[in-house]
VMD Tcl script that builds the backbone (N, CA, C; Angstrom):
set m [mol new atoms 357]
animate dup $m
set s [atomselect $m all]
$s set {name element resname resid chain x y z} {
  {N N UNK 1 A -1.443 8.300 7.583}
  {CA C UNK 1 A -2.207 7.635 6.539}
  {C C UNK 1 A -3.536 7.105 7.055}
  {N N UNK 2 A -3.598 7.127 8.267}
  {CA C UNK 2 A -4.451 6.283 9.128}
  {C C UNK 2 A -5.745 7.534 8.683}
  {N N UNK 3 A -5.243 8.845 8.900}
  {CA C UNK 3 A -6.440 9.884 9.057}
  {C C UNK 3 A -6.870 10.240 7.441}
  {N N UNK 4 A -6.423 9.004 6.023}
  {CA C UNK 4 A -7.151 9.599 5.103}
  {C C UNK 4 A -8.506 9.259 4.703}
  {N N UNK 5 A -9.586 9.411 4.596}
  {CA C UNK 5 A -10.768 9.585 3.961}
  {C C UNK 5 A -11.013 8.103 3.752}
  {N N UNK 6 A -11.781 7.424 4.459}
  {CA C UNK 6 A -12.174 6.245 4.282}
  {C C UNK 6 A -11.448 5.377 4.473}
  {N N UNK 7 A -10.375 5.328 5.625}
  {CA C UNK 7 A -9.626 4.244 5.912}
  {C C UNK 7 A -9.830 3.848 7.347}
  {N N UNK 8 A -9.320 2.907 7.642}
  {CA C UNK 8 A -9.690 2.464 9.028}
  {C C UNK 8 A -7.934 1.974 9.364}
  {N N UNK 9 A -7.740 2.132 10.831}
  {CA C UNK 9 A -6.368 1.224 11.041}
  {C C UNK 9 A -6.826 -0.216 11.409}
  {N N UNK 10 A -5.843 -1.228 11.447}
  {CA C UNK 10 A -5.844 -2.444 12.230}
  {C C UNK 10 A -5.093 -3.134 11.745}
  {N N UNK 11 A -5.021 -4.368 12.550}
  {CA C UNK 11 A -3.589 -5.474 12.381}
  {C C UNK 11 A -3.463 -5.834 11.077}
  {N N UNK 12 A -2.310 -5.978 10.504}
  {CA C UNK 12 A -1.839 -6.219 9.350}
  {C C UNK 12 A -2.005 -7.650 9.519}
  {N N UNK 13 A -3.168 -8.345 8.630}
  {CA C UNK 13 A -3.310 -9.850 8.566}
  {C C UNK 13 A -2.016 -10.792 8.085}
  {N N UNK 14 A -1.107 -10.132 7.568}
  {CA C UNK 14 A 0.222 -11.184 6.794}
  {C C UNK 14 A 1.600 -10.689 7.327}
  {N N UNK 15 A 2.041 -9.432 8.266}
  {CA C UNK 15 A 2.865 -8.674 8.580}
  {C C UNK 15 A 2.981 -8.928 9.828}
  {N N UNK 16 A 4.291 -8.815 10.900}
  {CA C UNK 16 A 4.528 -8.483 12.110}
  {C C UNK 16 A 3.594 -8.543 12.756}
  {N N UNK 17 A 3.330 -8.461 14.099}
  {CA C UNK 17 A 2.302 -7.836 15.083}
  {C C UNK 17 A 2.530 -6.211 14.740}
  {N N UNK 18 A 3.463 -5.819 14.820}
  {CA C UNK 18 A 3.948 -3.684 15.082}
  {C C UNK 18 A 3.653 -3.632 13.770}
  {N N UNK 19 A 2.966 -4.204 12.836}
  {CA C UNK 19 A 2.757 -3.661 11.445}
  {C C UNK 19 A 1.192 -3.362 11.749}
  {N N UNK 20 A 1.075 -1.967 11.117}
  {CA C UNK 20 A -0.176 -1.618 10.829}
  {C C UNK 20 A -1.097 -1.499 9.505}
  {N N UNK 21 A -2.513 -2.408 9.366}
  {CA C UNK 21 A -2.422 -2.536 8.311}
  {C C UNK 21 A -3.879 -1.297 8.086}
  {N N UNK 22 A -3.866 -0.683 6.908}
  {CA C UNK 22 A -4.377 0.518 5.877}
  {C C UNK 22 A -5.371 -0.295 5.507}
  {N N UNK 23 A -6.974 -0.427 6.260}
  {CA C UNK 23 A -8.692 -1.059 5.805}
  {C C UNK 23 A -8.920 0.292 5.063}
  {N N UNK 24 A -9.650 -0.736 4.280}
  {CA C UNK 24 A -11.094 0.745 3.799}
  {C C UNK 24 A -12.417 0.435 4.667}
  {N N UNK 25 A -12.577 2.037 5.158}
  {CA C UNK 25 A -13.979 1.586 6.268}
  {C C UNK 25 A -15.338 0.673 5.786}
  {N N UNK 26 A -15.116 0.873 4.473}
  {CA C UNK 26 A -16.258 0.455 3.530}
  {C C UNK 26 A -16.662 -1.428 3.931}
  {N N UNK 27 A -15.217 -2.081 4.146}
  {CA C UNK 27 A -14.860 -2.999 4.441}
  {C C UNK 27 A -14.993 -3.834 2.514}
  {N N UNK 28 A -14.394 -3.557 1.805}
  {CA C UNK 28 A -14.758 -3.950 0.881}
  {C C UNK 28 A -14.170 -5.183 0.369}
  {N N UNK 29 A -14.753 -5.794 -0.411}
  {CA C UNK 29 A -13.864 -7.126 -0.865}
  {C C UNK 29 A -12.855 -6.832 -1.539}
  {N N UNK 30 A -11.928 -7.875 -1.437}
  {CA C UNK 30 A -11.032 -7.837 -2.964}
  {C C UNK 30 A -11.357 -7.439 -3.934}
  {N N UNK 31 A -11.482 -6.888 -4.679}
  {CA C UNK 31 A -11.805 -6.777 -6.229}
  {C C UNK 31 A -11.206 -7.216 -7.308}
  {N N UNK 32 A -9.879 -7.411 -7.336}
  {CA C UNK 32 A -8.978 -8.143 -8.234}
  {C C UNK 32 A -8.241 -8.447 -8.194}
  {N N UNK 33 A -7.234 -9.895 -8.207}
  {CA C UNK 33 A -6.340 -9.819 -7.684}
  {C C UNK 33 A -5.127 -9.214 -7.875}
  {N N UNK 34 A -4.142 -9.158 -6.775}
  {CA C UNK 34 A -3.090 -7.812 -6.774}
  {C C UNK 34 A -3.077 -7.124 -6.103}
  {N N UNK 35 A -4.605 -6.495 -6.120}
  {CA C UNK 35 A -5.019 -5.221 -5.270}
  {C C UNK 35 A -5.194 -5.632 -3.586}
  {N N UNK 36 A -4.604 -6.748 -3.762}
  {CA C UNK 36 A -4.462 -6.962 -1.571}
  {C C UNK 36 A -3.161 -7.359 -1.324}
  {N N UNK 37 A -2.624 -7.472 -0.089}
  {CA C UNK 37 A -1.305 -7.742 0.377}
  {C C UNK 37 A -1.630 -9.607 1.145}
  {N N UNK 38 A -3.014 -9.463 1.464}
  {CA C UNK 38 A -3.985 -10.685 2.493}
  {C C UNK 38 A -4.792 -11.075 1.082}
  {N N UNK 39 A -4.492 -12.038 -0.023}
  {CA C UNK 39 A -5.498 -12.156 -1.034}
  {C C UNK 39 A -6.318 -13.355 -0.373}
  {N N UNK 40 A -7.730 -13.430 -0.648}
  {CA C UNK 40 A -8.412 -13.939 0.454}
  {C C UNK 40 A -9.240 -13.563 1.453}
  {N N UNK 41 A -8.581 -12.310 1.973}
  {CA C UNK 41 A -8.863 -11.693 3.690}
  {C C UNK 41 A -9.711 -10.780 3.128}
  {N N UNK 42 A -10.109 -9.983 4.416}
  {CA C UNK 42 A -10.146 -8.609 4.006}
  {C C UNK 42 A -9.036 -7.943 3.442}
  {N N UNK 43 A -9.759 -7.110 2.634}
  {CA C UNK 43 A -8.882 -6.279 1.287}
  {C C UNK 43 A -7.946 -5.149 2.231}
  {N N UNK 44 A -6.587 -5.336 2.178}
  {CA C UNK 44 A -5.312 -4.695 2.797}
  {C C UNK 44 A -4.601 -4.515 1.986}
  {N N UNK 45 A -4.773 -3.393 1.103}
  {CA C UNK 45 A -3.887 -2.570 0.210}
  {C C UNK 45 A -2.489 -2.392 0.613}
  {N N UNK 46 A -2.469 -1.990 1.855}
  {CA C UNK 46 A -1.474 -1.168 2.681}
  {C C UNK 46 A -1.226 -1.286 3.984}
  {N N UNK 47 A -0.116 -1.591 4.000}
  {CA C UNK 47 A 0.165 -2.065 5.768}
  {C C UNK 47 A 1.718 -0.960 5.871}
  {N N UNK 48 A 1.821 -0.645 7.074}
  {CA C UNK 48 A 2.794 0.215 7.429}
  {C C UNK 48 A 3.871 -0.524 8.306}
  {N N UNK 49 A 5.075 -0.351 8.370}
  {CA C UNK 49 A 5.791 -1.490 9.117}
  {C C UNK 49 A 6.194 -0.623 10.342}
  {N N UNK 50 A 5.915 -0.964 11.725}
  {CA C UNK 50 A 6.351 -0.692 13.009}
  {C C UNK 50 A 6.407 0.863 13.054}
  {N N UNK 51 A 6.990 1.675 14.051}
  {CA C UNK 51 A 6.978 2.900 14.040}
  {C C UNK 51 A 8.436 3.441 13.968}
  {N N UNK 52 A 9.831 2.349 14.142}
  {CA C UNK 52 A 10.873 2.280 13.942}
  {C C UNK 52 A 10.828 2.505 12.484}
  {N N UNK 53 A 10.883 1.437 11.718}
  {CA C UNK 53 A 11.139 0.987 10.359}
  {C C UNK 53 A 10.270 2.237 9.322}
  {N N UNK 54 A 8.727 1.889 9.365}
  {CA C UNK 54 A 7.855 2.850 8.633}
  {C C UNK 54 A 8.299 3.153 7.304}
  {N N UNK 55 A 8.856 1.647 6.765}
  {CA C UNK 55 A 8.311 1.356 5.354}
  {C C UNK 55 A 6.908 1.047 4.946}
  {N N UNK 56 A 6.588 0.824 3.885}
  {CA C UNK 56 A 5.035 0.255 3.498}
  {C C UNK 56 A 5.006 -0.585 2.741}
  {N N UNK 57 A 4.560 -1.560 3.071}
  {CA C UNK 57 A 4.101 -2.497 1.804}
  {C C UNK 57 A 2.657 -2.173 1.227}
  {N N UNK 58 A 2.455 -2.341 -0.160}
  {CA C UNK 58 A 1.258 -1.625 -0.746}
  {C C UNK 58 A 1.003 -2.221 -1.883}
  {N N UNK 59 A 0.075 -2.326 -2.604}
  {CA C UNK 59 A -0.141 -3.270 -3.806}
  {C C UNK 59 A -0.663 -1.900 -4.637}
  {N N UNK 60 A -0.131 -1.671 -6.413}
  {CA C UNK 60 A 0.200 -0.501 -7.039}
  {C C UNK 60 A 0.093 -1.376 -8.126}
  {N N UNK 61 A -0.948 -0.793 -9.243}
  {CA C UNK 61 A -0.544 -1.391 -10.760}
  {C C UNK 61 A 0.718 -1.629 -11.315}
  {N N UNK 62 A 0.910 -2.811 -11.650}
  {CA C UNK 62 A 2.736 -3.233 -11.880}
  {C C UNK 62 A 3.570 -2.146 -12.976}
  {N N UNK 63 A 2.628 -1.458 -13.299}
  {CA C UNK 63 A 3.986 -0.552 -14.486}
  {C C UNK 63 A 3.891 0.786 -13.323}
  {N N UNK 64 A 3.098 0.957 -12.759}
  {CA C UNK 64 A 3.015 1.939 -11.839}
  {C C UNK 64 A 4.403 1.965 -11.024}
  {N N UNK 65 A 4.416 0.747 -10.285}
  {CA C UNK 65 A 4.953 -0.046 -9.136}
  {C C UNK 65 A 6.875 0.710 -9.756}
  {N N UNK 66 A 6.917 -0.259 -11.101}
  {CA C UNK 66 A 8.101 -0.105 -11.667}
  {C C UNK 66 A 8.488 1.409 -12.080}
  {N N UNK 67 A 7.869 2.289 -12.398}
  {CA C UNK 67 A 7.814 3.549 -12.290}
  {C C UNK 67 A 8.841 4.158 -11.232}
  {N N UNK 68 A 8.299 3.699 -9.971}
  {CA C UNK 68 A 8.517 4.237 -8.509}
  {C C UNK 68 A 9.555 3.272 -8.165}
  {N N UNK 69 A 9.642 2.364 -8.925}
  {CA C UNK 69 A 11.113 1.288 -8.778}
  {C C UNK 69 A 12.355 1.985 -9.278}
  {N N UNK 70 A 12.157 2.845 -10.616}
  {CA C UNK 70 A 12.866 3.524 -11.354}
  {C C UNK 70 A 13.393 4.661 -10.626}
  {N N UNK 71 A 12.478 4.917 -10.324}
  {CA C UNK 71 A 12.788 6.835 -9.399}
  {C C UNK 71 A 13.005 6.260 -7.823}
  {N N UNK 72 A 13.467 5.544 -7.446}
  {CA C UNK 72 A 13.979 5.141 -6.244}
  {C C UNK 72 A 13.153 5.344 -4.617}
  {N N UNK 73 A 11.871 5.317 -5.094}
  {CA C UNK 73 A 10.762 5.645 -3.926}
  {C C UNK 73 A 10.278 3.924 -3.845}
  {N N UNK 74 A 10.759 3.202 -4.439}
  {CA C UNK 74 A 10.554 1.632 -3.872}
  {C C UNK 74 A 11.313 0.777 -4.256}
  {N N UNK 75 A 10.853 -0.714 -4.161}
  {CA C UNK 75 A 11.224 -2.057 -4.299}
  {C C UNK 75 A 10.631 -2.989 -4.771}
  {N N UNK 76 A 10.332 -4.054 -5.454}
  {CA C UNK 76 A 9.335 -4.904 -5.473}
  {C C UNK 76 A 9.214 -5.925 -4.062}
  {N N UNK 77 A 8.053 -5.946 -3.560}
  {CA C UNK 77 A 7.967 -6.831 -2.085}
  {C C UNK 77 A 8.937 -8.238 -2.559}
  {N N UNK 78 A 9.475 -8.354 -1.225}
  {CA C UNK 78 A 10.147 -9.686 -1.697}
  {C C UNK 78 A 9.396 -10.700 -1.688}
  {N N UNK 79 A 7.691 -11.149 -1.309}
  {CA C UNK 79 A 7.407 -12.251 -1.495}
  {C C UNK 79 A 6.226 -11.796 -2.857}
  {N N UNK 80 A 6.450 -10.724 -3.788}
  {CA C UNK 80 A 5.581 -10.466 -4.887}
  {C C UNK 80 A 5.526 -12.077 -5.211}
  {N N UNK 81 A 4.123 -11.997 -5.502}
  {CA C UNK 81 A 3.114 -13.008 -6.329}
  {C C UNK 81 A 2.894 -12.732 -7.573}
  {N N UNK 82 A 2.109 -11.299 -8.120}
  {CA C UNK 82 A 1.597 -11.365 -8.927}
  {C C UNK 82 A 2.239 -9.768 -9.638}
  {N N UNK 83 A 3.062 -9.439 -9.284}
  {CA C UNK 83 A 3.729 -8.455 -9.610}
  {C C UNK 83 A 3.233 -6.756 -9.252}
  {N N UNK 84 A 2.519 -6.605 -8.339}
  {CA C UNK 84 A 1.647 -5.976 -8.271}
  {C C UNK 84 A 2.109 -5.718 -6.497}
  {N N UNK 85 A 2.711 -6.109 -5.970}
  {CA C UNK 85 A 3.416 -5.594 -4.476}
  {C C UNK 85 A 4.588 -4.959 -4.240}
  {N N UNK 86 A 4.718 -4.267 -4.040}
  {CA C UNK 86 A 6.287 -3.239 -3.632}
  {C C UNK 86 A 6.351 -2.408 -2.506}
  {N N UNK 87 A 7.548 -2.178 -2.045}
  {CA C UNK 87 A 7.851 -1.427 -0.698}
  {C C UNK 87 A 8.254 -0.609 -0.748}
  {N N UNK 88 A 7.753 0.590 -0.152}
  {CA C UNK 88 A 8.000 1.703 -0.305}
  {C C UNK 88 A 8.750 2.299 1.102}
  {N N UNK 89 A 9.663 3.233 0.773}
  {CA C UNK 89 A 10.741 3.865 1.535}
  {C C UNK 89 A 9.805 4.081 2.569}
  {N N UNK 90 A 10.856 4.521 4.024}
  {CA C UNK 90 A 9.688 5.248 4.810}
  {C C UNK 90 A 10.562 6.819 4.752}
  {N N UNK 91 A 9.924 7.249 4.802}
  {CA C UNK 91 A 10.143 9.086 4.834}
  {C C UNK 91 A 10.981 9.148 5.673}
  {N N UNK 92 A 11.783 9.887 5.367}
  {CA C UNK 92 A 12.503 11.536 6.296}
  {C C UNK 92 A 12.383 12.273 6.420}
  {N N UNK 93 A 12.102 12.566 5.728}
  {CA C UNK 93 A 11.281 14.310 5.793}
  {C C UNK 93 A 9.899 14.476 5.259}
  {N N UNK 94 A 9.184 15.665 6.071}
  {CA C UNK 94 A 8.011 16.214 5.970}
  {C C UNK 94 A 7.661 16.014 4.120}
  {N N UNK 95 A 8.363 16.653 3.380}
  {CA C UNK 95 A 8.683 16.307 1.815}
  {C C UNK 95 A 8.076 15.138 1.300}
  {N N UNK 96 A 8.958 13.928 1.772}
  {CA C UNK 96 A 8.917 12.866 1.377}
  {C C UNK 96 A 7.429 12.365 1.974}
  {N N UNK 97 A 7.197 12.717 3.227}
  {CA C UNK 97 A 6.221 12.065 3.541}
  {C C UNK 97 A 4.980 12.534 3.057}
  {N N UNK 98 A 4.579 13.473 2.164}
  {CA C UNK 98 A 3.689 13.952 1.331}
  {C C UNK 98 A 3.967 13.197 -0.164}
  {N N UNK 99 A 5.212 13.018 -0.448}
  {CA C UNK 99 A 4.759 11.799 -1.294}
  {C C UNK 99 A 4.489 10.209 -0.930}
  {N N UNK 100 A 4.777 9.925 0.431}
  {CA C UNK 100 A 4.614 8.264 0.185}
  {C C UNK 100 A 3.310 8.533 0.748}
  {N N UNK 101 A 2.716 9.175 1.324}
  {CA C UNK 101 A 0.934 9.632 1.346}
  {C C UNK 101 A 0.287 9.773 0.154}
  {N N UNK 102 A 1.067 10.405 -0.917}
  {CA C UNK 102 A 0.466 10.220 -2.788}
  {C C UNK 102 A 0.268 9.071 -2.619}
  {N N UNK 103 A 1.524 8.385 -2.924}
  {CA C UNK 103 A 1.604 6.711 -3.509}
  {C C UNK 103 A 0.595 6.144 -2.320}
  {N N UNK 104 A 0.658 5.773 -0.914}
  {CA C UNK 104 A -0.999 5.578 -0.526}
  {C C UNK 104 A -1.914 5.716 -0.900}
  {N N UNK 105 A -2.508 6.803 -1.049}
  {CA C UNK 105 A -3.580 6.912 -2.003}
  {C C UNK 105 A -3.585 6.496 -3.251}
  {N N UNK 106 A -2.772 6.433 -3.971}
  {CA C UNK 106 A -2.789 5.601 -5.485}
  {C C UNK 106 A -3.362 4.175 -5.490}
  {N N UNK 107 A -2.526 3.636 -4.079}
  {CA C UNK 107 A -2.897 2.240 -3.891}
  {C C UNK 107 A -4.384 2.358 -3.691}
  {N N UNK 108 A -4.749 3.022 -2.771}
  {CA C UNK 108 A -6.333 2.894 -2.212}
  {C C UNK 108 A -7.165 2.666 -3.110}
  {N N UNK 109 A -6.731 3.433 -4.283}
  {CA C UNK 109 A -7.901 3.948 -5.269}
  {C C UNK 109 A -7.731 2.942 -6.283}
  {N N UNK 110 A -6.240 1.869 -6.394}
  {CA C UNK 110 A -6.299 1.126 -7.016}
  {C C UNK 110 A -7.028 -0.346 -6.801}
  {N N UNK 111 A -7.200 -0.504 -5.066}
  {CA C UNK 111 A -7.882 -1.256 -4.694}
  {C C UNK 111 A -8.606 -1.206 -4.575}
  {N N UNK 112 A -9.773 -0.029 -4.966}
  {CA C UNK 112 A -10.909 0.239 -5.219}
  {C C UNK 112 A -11.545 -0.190 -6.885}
  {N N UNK 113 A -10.648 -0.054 -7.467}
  {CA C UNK 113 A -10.819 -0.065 -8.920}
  {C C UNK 113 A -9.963 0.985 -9.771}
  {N N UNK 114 A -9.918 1.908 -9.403}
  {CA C UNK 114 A -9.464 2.889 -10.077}
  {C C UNK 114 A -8.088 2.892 -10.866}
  {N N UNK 115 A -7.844 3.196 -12.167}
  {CA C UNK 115 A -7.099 3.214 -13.362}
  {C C UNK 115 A -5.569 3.942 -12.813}
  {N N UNK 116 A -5.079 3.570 -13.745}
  {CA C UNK 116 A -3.458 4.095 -13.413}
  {C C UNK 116 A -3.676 5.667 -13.659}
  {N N UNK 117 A -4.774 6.222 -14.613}
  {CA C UNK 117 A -5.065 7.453 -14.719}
  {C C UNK 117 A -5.659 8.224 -13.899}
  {N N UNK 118 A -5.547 7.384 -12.643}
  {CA C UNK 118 A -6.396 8.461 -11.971}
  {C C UNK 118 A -5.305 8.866 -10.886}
  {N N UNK 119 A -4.021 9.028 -11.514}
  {CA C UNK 119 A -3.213 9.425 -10.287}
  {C C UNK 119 A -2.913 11.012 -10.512}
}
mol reanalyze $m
mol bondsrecalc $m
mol representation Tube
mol addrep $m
């Protein structure tokens, strides 16, 4: 996730030390809240947990979120605020891991601004 298109790695400001957290190189602000995991910080859509675990926490428009709650590719984060945080499986397979790379990018673009339609 680290190598998609305008992201940067680094420490997950609210997570573990072994959590890695998903920047946009842009370094952009918050834009609304929801759309960060660090509301406040720099804007951290997405943090990855350790290289063991390699769940994600990710912030996803809340009917989105529940969507992917439904079809069993997440959770709602257990310290959700604003309904708008959930955890996503970590992959097993090559398969799977082309979708929780979708749902990454969903987030990105949601913390950019971008509409539930643009998935």
């Amino acid at each position: 996730m680290f190598s998609l298109p305008g992201t940067l790695e680094g420490r997950s400001q609210v997570s573990p030390i072994s959590s890695r957290a998903v920047f946009l190189s842009a370094d952009e602000p918050e834009g609304a809240p929801g759309t960060s995991l660090a509301p406040g910080r720099r804007l951290e859509p997405v943090h990855v947990h350790g290289f063991e675990d390699t769940s994600v926490h990710l912030c996803l428009p809340a009917e989105r979120g529940r969507e992917l709650v439904e079809l069993g590719w997440a959770e709602p984060h257990q310290f959700a605020e604003l309904g708008t945080e959930f955890m996503v499986y970590g992959p097993r397979t090559e398969e799977e891991l082309t979708v929780v790379l979708a749902i990454v990018e969903e987030s990105l673009r949601f913390a950019l601004g971008g509409s539930e339609s643009d998935r």
